[in-house]
VMD Tcl script that draws the C-alpha trace (Angstrom):
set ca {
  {108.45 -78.68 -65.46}
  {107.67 -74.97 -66.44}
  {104.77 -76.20 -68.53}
  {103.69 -78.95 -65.76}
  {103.03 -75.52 -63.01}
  {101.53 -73.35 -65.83}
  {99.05 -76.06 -66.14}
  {98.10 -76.01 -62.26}
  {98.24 -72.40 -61.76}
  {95.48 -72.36 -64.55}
  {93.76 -74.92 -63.40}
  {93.87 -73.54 -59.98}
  {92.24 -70.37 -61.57}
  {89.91 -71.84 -63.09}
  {87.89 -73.47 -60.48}
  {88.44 -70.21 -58.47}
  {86.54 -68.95 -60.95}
  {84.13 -71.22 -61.56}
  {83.59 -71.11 -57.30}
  {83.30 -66.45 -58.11}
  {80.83 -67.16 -60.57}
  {78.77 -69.47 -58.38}
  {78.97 -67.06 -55.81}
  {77.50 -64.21 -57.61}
  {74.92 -66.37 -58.97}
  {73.57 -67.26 -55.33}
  {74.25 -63.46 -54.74}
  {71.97 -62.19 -57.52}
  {69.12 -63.89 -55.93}
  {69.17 -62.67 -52.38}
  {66.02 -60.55 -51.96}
  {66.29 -56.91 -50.63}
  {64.00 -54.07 -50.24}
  {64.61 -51.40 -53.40}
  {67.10 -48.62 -52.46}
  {66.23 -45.07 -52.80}
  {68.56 -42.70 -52.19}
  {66.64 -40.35 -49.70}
  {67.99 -36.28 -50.81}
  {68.52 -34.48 -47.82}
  {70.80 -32.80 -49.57}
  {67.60 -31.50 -51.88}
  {65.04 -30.92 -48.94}
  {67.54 -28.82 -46.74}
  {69.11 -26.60 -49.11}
  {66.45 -26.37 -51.87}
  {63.90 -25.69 -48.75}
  {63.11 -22.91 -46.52}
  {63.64 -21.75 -43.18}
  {59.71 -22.76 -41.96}
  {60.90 -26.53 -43.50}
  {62.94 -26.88 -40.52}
  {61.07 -28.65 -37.89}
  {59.19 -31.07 -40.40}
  {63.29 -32.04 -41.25}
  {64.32 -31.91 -37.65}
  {61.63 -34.63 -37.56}
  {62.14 -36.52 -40.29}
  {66.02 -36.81 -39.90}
  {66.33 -36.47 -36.18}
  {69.79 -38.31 -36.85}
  {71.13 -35.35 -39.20}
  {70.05 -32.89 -35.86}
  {72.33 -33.53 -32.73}
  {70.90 -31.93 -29.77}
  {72.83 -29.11 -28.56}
  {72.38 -27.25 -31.33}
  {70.10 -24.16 -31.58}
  {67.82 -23.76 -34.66}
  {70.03 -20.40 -35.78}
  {72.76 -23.23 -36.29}
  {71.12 -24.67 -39.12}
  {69.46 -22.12 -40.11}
  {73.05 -20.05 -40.77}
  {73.83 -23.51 -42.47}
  {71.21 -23.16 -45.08}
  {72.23 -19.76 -46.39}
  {75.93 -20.16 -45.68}
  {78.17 -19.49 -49.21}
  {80.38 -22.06 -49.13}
  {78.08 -24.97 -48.17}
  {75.42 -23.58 -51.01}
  {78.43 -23.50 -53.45}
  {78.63 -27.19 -52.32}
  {75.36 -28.32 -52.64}
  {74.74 -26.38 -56.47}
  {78.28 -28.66 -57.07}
  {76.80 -31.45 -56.10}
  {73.41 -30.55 -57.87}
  {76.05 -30.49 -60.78}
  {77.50 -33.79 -60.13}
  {74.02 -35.45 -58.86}
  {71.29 -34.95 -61.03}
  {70.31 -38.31 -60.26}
  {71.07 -41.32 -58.11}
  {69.94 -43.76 -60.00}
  {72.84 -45.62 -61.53}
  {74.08 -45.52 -57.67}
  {71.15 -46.97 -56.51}
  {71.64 -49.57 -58.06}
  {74.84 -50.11 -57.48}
  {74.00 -49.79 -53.62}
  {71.42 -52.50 -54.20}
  {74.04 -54.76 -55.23}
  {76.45 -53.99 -52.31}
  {73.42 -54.79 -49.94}
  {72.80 -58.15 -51.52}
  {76.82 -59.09 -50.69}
  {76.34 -57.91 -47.64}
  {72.67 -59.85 -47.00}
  {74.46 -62.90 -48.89}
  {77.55 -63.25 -46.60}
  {75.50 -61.65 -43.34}
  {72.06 -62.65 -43.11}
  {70.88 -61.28 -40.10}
  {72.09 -57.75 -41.25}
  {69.20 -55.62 -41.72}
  {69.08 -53.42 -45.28}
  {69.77 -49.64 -44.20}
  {68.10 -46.46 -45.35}
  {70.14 -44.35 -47.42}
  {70.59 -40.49 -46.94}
  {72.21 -38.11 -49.21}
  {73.34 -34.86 -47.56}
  {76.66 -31.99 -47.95}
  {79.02 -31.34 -45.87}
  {82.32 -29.83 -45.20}
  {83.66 -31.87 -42.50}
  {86.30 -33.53 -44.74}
  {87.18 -36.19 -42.38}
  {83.75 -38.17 -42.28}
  {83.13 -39.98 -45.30}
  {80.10 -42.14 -46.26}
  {78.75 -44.24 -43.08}
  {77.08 -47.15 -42.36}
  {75.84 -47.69 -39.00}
  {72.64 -47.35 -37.13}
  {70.54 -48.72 -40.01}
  {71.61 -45.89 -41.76}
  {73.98 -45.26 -44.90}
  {74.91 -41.46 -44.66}
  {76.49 -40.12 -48.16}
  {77.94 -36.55 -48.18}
  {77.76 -36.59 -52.09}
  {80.27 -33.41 -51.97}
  {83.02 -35.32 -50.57}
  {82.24 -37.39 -54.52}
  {82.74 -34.59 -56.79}
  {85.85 -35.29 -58.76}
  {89.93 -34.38 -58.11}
  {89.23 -31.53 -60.44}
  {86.77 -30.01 -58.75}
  {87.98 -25.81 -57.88}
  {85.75 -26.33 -54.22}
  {89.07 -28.92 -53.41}
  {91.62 -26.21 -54.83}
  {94.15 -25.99 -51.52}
  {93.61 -29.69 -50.69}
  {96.78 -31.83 -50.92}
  {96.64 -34.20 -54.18}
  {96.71 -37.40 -52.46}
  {93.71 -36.30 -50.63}
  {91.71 -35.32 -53.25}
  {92.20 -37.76 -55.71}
  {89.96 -40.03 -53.34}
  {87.16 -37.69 -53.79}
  {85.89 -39.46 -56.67}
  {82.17 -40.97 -57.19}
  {84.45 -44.25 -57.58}
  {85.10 -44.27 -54.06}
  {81.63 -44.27 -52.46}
  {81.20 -47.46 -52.33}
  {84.71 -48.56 -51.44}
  {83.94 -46.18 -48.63}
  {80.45 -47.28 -47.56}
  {82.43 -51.32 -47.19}
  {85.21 -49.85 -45.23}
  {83.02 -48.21 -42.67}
  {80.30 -51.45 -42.58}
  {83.66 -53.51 -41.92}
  {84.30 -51.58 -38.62}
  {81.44 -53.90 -37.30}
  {82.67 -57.07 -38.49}
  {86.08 -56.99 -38.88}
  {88.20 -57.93 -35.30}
  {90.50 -54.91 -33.97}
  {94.22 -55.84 -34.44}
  {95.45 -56.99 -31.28}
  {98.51 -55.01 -31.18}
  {100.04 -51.59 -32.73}
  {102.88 -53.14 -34.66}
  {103.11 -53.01 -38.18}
  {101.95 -56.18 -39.59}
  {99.01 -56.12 -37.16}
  {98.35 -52.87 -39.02}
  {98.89 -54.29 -42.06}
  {96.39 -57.01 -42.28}
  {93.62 -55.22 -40.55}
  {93.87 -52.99 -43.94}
  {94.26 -56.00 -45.66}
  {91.33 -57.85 -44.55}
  {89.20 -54.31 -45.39}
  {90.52 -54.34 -48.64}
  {89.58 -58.28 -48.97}
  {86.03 -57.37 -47.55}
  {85.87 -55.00 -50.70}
  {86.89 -57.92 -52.87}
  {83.76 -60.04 -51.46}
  {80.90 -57.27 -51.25}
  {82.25 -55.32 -54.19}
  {83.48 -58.04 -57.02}
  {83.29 -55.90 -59.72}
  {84.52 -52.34 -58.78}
  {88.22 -51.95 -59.87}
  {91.15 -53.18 -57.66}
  {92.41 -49.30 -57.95}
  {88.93 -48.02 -56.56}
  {88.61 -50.47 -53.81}
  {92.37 -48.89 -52.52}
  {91.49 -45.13 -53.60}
  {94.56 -45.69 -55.92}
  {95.13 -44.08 -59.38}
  {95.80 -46.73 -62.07}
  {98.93 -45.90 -62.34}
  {99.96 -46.15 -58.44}
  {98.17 -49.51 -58.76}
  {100.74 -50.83 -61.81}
  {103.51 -49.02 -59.46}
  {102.82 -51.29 -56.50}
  {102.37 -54.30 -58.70}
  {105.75 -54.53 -60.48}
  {107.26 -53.14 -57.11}
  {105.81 -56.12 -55.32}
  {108.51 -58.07 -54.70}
  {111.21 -54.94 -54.46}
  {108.94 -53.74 -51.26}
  {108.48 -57.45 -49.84}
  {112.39 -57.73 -49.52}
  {112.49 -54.11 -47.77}
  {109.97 -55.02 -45.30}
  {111.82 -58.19 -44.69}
  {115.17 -57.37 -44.74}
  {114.92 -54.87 -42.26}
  {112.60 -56.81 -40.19}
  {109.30 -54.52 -39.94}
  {106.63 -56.54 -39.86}
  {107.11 -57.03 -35.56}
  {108.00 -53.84 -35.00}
  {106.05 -51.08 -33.19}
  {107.96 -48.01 -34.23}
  {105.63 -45.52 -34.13}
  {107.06 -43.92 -37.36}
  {106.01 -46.92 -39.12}
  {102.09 -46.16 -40.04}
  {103.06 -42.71 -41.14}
  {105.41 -44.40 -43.56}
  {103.56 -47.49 -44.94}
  {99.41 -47.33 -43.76}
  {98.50 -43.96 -43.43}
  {97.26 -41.74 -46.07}
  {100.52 -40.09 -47.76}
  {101.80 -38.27 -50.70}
  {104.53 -41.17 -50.78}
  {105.62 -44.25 -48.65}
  {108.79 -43.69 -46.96}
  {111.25 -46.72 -47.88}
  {114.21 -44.02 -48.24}
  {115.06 -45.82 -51.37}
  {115.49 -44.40 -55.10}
  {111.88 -44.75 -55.69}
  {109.65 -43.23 -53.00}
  {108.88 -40.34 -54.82}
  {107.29 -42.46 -57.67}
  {105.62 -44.64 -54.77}
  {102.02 -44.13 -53.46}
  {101.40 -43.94 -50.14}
  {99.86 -46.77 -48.37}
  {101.93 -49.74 -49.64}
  {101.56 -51.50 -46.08}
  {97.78 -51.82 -47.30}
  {98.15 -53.02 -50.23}
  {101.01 -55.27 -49.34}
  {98.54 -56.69 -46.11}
  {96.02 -57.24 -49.02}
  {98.06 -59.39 -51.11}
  {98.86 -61.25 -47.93}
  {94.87 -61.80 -47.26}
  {94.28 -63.03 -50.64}
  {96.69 -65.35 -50.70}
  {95.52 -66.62 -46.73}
  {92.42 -67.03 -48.60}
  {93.75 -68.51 -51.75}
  {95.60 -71.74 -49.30}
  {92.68 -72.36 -47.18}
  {89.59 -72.81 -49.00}
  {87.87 -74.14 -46.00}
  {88.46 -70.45 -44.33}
  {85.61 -68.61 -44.45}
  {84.32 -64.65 -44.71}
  {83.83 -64.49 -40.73}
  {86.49 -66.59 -39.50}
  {89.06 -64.22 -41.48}
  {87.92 -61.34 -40.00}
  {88.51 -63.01 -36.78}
  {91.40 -64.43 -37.12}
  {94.42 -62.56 -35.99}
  {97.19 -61.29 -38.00}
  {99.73 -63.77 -37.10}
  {97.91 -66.62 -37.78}
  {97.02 -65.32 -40.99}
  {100.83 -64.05 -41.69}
  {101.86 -67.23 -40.70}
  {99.13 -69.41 -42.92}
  {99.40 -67.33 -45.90}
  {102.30 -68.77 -48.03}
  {102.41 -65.43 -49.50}
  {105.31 -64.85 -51.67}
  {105.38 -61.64 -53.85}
  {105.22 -62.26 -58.03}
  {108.38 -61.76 -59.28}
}
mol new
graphics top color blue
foreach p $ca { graphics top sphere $p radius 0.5 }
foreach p [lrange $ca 0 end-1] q [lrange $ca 1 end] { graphics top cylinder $p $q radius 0.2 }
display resetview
Protein backbone atom coordinates (compact mmCIF):
# COMPACT_ATOMS: atom_id res chain seq x y z
CA UNK A 1 0.00 0.00 0.00
CA UNK A 2 3.04 2.26 1.02
CA UNK A 3 4.49 1.75 -2.43
CA UNK A 4 0.87 2.08 -4.22
CA UNK A 5 0.72 6.20 -2.54
CA UNK A 6 4.48 6.78 -3.24
CA UNK A 7 3.58 6.11 -6.75
CA UNK A 8 0.65 8.82 -6.81
CA UNK A 9 2.29 11.37 -4.79
CA UNK A 10 5.00 11.23 -7.61
CA UNK A 11 2.89 11.09 -10.14
CA UNK A 12 0.92 13.87 -8.72
CA UNK A 13 4.27 15.86 -8.80
CA UNK A 14 5.04 15.23 -11.78
CA UNK A 15 2.34 16.68 -13.82
CA UNK A 16 2.49 19.65 -11.35
CA UNK A 17 5.51 20.03 -12.78
CA UNK A 18 5.10 19.45 -16.06
CA UNK A 19 1.83 22.20 -15.68
CA UNK A 20 5.19 24.91 -13.74
CA UNK A 21 7.17 24.32 -16.63
CA UNK A 22 4.43 25.11 -19.13
CA UNK A 23 3.70 28.03 -17.27
CA UNK A 24 7.02 29.61 -17.41
CA UNK A 25 7.30 28.75 -20.93
CA UNK A 26 4.08 30.93 -21.85
CA UNK A 27 5.67 33.37 -19.25
CA UNK A 28 9.00 33.79 -21.05
CA UNK A 29 7.22 35.04 -24.02
CA UNK A 30 5.06 37.81 -22.70
CA UNK A 31 6.44 41.03 -24.23
CA UNK A 32 7.41 44.00 -21.92
CA UNK A 33 9.09 47.24 -22.36
CA UNK A 34 13.05 46.87 -21.08
CA UNK A 35 13.48 47.93 -17.41
CA UNK A 36 15.93 50.49 -16.42
CA UNK A 37 16.41 51.19 -13.15
CA UNK A 38 16.07 55.10 -13.13
CA UNK A 39 19.07 56.42 -10.15
CA UNK A 40 17.61 59.01 -8.25
CA UNK A 41 19.60 57.94 -5.80
CA UNK A 42 22.73 59.11 -8.28
CA UNK A 43 21.11 62.46 -9.60
CA UNK A 44 20.13 63.79 -6.03
CA UNK A 45 23.05 63.09 -4.03
CA UNK A 46 25.84 63.03 -6.67
CA UNK A 47 24.13 66.54 -7.91
CA UNK A 48 24.06 70.01 -6.76
CA UNK A 49 21.94 72.38 -5.11
CA UNK A 50 21.03 74.41 -8.71
CA UNK A 51 19.92 70.50 -9.89
CA UNK A 52 17.00 70.91 -7.79
CA UNK A 53 14.17 72.19 -9.77
CA UNK A 54 15.12 70.17 -13.04
CA UNK A 55 14.57 66.97 -10.22
CA UNK A 56 11.58 68.56 -8.62
CA UNK A 57 10.39 68.22 -12.24
CA UNK A 58 11.42 65.18 -13.26
CA UNK A 59 10.31 63.24 -10.06
CA UNK A 60 7.46 65.40 -8.94
CA UNK A 61 6.39 62.07 -7.06
CA UNK A 62 9.75 61.98 -4.88
CA UNK A 63 8.64 66.01 -3.94
CA UNK A 64 5.39 66.20 -1.76
CA UNK A 65 4.16 69.64 -1.61
CA UNK A 66 4.48 71.18 1.66
CA UNK A 67 7.84 71.04 1.70
CA UNK A 68 10.19 74.07 1.28
CA UNK A 69 13.26 73.74 -1.01
CA UNK A 70 15.72 74.17 2.34
CA UNK A 71 14.06 70.66 3.12
CA UNK A 72 15.79 68.96 0.50
CA UNK A 73 18.32 70.90 0.18
CA UNK A 74 19.44 70.04 4.14
CA UNK A 75 18.70 66.43 2.74
CA UNK A 76 21.43 66.53 0.22
CA UNK A 77 24.27 67.47 2.54
CA UNK A 78 22.85 65.73 5.60
CA UNK A 79 25.71 63.02 7.18
CA UNK A 80 23.82 60.28 7.77
CA UNK A 81 21.76 60.11 4.54
CA UNK A 82 25.27 60.75 2.47
CA UNK A 83 26.79 57.90 4.59
CA UNK A 84 23.73 56.04 3.12
CA UNK A 85 23.88 56.79 -0.27
CA UNK A 86 28.18 56.20 -0.53
CA UNK A 87 26.78 52.58 1.20
CA UNK A 88 24.64 52.07 -1.27
CA UNK A 89 27.13 53.38 -4.01
CA UNK A 90 29.08 50.43 -2.28
CA UNK A 91 26.44 47.92 -2.60
CA UNK A 92 25.03 49.33 -6.14
CA UNK A 93 27.50 49.82 -8.60
CA UNK A 94 25.13 48.59 -10.97
CA UNK A 95 21.55 47.46 -11.44
CA UNK A 96 21.86 45.38 -13.97
CA UNK A 97 21.56 41.83 -12.74
CA UNK A 98 18.31 43.44 -10.93
CA UNK A 99 17.02 44.65 -13.91
CA UNK A 100 16.71 41.84 -15.09
CA UNK A 101 15.40 40.18 -12.55
CA UNK A 102 12.62 43.00 -12.39
CA UNK A 103 11.96 42.24 -16.03
CA UNK A 104 11.07 38.84 -15.15
CA UNK A 105 8.77 39.76 -12.19
CA UNK A 106 6.90 42.14 -14.70
CA UNK A 107 6.35 39.38 -17.21
CA UNK A 108 4.49 37.19 -14.13
CA UNK A 109 2.79 39.92 -13.39
CA UNK A 110 1.76 40.89 -17.34
CA UNK A 111 1.25 36.93 -17.71
CA UNK A 112 -1.29 36.42 -14.85
CA UNK A 113 -2.67 40.35 -15.17
CA UNK A 114 -2.86 41.59 -18.54
CA UNK A 115 -4.31 44.77 -18.29
CA UNK A 116 -1.56 45.80 -15.70
CA UNK A 117 0.51 48.39 -17.17
CA UNK A 118 4.65 47.86 -16.82
CA UNK A 119 5.83 50.58 -14.14
CA UNK A 120 8.84 52.84 -14.16
CA UNK A 121 11.38 52.00 -11.76
CA UNK A 122 13.12 54.55 -9.36
CA UNK A 123 16.04 53.98 -7.21
CA UNK A 124 16.39 56.45 -4.32
CA UNK A 125 17.81 56.40 -0.15
CA UNK A 126 16.12 56.79 2.56
CA UNK A 127 15.89 56.47 6.23
CA UNK A 128 12.35 55.98 6.83
CA UNK A 129 12.77 52.30 7.81
CA UNK A 130 9.21 51.45 7.66
CA UNK A 131 8.55 51.97 3.78
CA UNK A 132 10.05 49.41 1.80
CA UNK A 133 10.08 49.01 -2.03
CA UNK A 134 6.54 50.13 -3.63
CA UNK A 135 4.57 49.51 -6.37
CA UNK A 136 1.76 51.69 -7.07
CA UNK A 137 0.98 54.59 -9.25
CA UNK A 138 2.85 53.15 -12.25
CA UNK A 139 5.70 53.45 -10.25
CA UNK A 140 8.21 50.87 -8.51
CA UNK A 141 10.02 53.00 -5.77
CA UNK A 142 13.35 51.10 -4.41
CA UNK A 143 15.17 52.65 -1.40
CA UNK A 144 18.32 50.51 -2.30
CA UNK A 145 19.63 51.36 1.45
CA UNK A 146 16.96 49.51 3.06
CA UNK A 147 19.09 46.33 0.64
CA UNK A 148 22.43 46.61 2.04
CA UNK A 149 23.11 43.46 3.96
CA UNK A 150 22.44 42.34 7.98
CA UNK A 151 26.06 43.23 8.38
CA UNK A 152 25.97 46.42 7.39
CA UNK A 153 27.47 49.02 10.67
CA UNK A 154 24.59 51.89 9.21
CA UNK A 155 21.91 48.97 10.87
CA UNK A 156 24.19 48.63 14.12
CA UNK A 157 21.24 49.35 16.98
CA UNK A 158 18.55 47.70 14.81
CA UNK A 159 17.00 44.56 16.38
CA UNK A 160 18.29 41.26 14.46
CA UNK A 161 15.06 40.11 13.24
CA UNK A 162 14.71 43.39 11.60
CA UNK A 163 17.70 43.57 9.90
CA UNK A 164 18.21 40.34 8.64
CA UNK A 165 15.37 41.35 6.05
CA UNK A 166 17.52 44.05 4.77
CA UNK A 167 19.04 41.92 2.28
CA UNK A 168 19.20 42.54 -1.72
CA UNK A 169 17.26 39.03 -1.51
CA UNK A 170 14.31 40.67 -0.32
CA UNK A 171 13.59 43.35 -2.96
CA UNK A 172 11.74 41.57 -4.90
CA UNK A 173 9.82 39.57 -2.32
CA UNK A 174 9.04 43.09 -1.25
CA UNK A 175 8.13 44.76 -4.55
CA UNK A 176 5.20 41.35 -4.84
CA UNK A 177 4.01 41.99 -1.40
CA UNK A 178 3.25 45.61 -1.94
CA UNK A 179 1.76 44.94 -5.85
CA UNK A 180 -0.49 42.27 -3.93
CA UNK A 181 -2.15 45.06 -1.81
CA UNK A 182 -4.07 45.76 -5.14
CA UNK A 183 -5.12 42.40 -5.91
CA UNK A 184 -5.32 40.49 -3.07
CA UNK A 185 -9.08 40.83 -1.08
CA UNK A 186 -8.80 42.36 2.62
CA UNK A 187 -9.57 39.60 5.21
CA UNK A 188 -12.96 40.00 6.26
CA UNK A 189 -12.41 39.79 9.85
CA UNK A 190 -9.46 40.35 12.58
CA UNK A 191 -9.26 36.81 13.84
CA UNK A 192 -6.39 34.79 13.44
CA UNK A 193 -6.88 32.52 10.61
CA UNK A 194 -8.32 35.44 8.61
CA UNK A 195 -4.86 36.83 9.34
CA UNK A 196 -3.31 33.92 8.52
CA UNK A 197 -4.28 33.31 5.00
CA UNK A 198 -4.19 36.86 3.88
CA UNK A 199 -0.24 36.26 4.58
CA UNK A 200 -0.64 33.14 3.08
CA UNK A 201 -2.11 34.05 -0.12
CA UNK A 202 0.94 36.97 -0.30
CA UNK A 203 3.32 34.44 0.20
CA UNK A 204 1.49 32.18 -2.63
CA UNK A 205 1.45 35.38 -4.91
CA UNK A 206 5.36 35.22 -4.44
CA UNK A 207 5.26 31.58 -5.44
CA UNK A 208 3.44 32.60 -8.90
CA UNK A 209 5.31 35.97 -9.88
CA UNK A 210 8.57 34.88 -8.30
CA UNK A 211 9.09 30.90 -9.16
CA UNK A 212 12.52 30.85 -8.74
CA UNK A 213 13.59 33.07 -5.74
CA UNK A 214 14.10 30.82 -2.62
CA UNK A 215 11.14 29.78 -0.35
CA UNK A 216 13.38 31.49 2.60
CA UNK A 217 13.55 34.88 0.56
CA UNK A 218 10.00 35.01 -0.43
CA UNK A 219 9.25 34.84 3.78
CA UNK A 220 12.41 37.12 4.73
CA UNK A 221 13.46 33.88 6.61
CA UNK A 222 17.06 32.68 7.26
CA UNK A 223 17.60 29.10 5.99
CA UNK A 224 17.78 27.89 9.01
CA UNK A 225 14.34 29.40 10.47
CA UNK A 226 12.97 27.95 7.21
CA UNK A 227 14.25 24.06 8.15
CA UNK A 228 12.94 25.15 11.84
CA UNK A 229 9.37 25.70 10.66
CA UNK A 230 9.50 22.74 8.36
CA UNK A 231 10.24 19.86 10.77
CA UNK A 232 8.08 21.90 13.37
CA UNK A 233 5.17 21.71 10.98
CA UNK A 234 3.12 19.42 12.39
CA UNK A 235 4.27 20.21 16.30
CA UNK A 236 2.76 23.95 15.57
CA UNK A 237 -0.43 22.58 13.59
CA UNK A 238 -1.48 20.58 16.80
CA UNK A 239 -0.84 23.88 19.03
CA UNK A 240 -2.93 25.97 16.91
CA UNK A 241 -5.54 23.31 16.99
CA UNK A 242 -5.58 22.11 20.22
CA UNK A 243 -6.10 25.25 21.72
CA UNK A 244 -8.49 26.35 19.18
CA UNK A 245 -6.85 29.66 17.58
CA UNK A 246 -7.64 29.75 14.33
CA UNK A 247 -11.45 31.62 15.29
CA UNK A 248 -10.22 33.55 17.75
CA UNK A 249 -9.78 37.36 17.82
CA UNK A 250 -7.50 37.78 20.78
CA UNK A 251 -5.78 40.65 20.09
CA UNK A 252 -2.50 39.13 21.50
CA UNK A 253 -2.63 36.73 18.78
CA UNK A 254 -0.82 38.70 15.68
CA UNK A 255 1.89 39.83 18.03
CA UNK A 256 2.48 36.16 18.72
CA UNK A 257 2.13 34.32 15.34
CA UNK A 258 1.95 37.21 12.13
CA UNK A 259 3.75 40.04 13.12
CA UNK A 260 7.35 40.62 12.70
CA UNK A 261 9.12 39.09 15.97
CA UNK A 262 12.32 37.94 17.42
CA UNK A 263 10.27 34.63 18.26
CA UNK A 264 6.62 33.28 18.02
CA UNK A 265 5.07 32.98 21.30
CA UNK A 266 3.67 29.24 21.68
CA UNK A 267 5.03 29.28 25.47
CA UNK A 268 6.37 25.90 24.70
CA UNK A 269 10.11 24.51 25.09
CA UNK A 270 10.98 25.79 21.76
CA UNK A 271 10.04 29.42 21.13
CA UNK A 272 13.29 30.67 21.59
CA UNK A 273 14.63 28.50 18.66
CA UNK A 274 11.32 29.57 16.69
CA UNK A 275 11.14 32.47 14.15
CA UNK A 276 8.69 34.79 14.34
CA UNK A 277 5.90 34.74 11.94
CA UNK A 278 4.89 31.04 11.97
CA UNK A 279 1.08 32.10 11.43
CA UNK A 280 2.49 33.13 7.85
CA UNK A 281 4.11 30.51 7.01
CA UNK A 282 1.64 28.08 8.46
CA UNK A 283 -1.37 30.25 6.26
CA UNK A 284 1.07 29.53 3.32
CA UNK A 285 1.18 25.92 3.57
CA UNK A 286 -2.57 26.10 3.91
CA UNK A 287 -2.77 28.16 0.39
CA UNK A 288 -0.66 25.75 -1.36
CA UNK A 289 -2.33 22.98 -0.50
CA UNK A 290 -6.06 25.00 -1.39
CA UNK A 291 -4.28 25.26 -4.56
CA UNK A 292 -2.80 21.84 -4.77
CA UNK A 293 -6.93 20.19 -4.37
CA UNK A 294 -8.51 22.47 -6.76
CA UNK A 295 -6.79 22.72 -9.93
CA UNK A 296 -9.69 24.43 -11.49
CA UNK A 297 -9.02 27.47 -8.83
CA UNK A 298 -7.40 30.04 -10.34
CA UNK A 299 -4.72 33.13 -9.48
CA UNK A 300 -7.75 35.72 -9.08
CA UNK A 301 -10.38 33.70 -7.66
CA UNK A 302 -7.85 32.82 -4.66
CA UNK A 303 -7.21 36.10 -3.91
CA UNK A 304 -10.84 36.54 -3.65
CA UNK A 305 -11.86 33.94 -1.99
CA UNK A 306 -12.19 34.26 1.71
CA UNK A 307 -10.30 32.53 4.31
CA UNK A 308 -12.86 30.14 5.39
CA UNK A 309 -13.64 28.84 2.29
CA UNK A 310 -10.18 28.32 1.60
CA UNK A 311 -9.50 26.81 5.32
CA UNK A 312 -12.29 24.78 4.78
CA UNK A 313 -11.30 23.50 0.96
CA UNK A 314 -7.76 23.03 1.68
CA UNK A 315 -7.35 19.41 3.02
CA UNK A 316 -4.28 20.69 4.52
CA UNK A 317 -2.67 18.36 6.85
CA UNK A 318 0.90 19.18 8.12
CA UNK A 319 3.94 16.50 6.90
CA UNK A 320 4.71 14.51 9.59
Amino acid sequence: MKKIILFIALAVAAVSCKKENEVEEKVATVPVPKVEVVRFDKKFFGGKPQDLPALKQEFPYLFPAGNDDAVWLNNMKDPFLRKLYDEVQKKYPSLNTLEDEIASLFQHIKYYYPKETTPKVVALVSDDLEVKSIYANNLVLIPLSLYLGKDNKVYEGLPKYQIQEYEQSQILPDIVTSFGTSVIAPPQDRNLLSLMIAHGKDLYLKDRLIPDVADEHKIGYTKEQLDWVIANEAEMWRYFVENKLFYDNDARLPGRFINPAPFSKFYLGFDADSPGRTGQWLGWQIVRSYMDNNKNVTLQELLAADAKTIFDNSKYKPKK
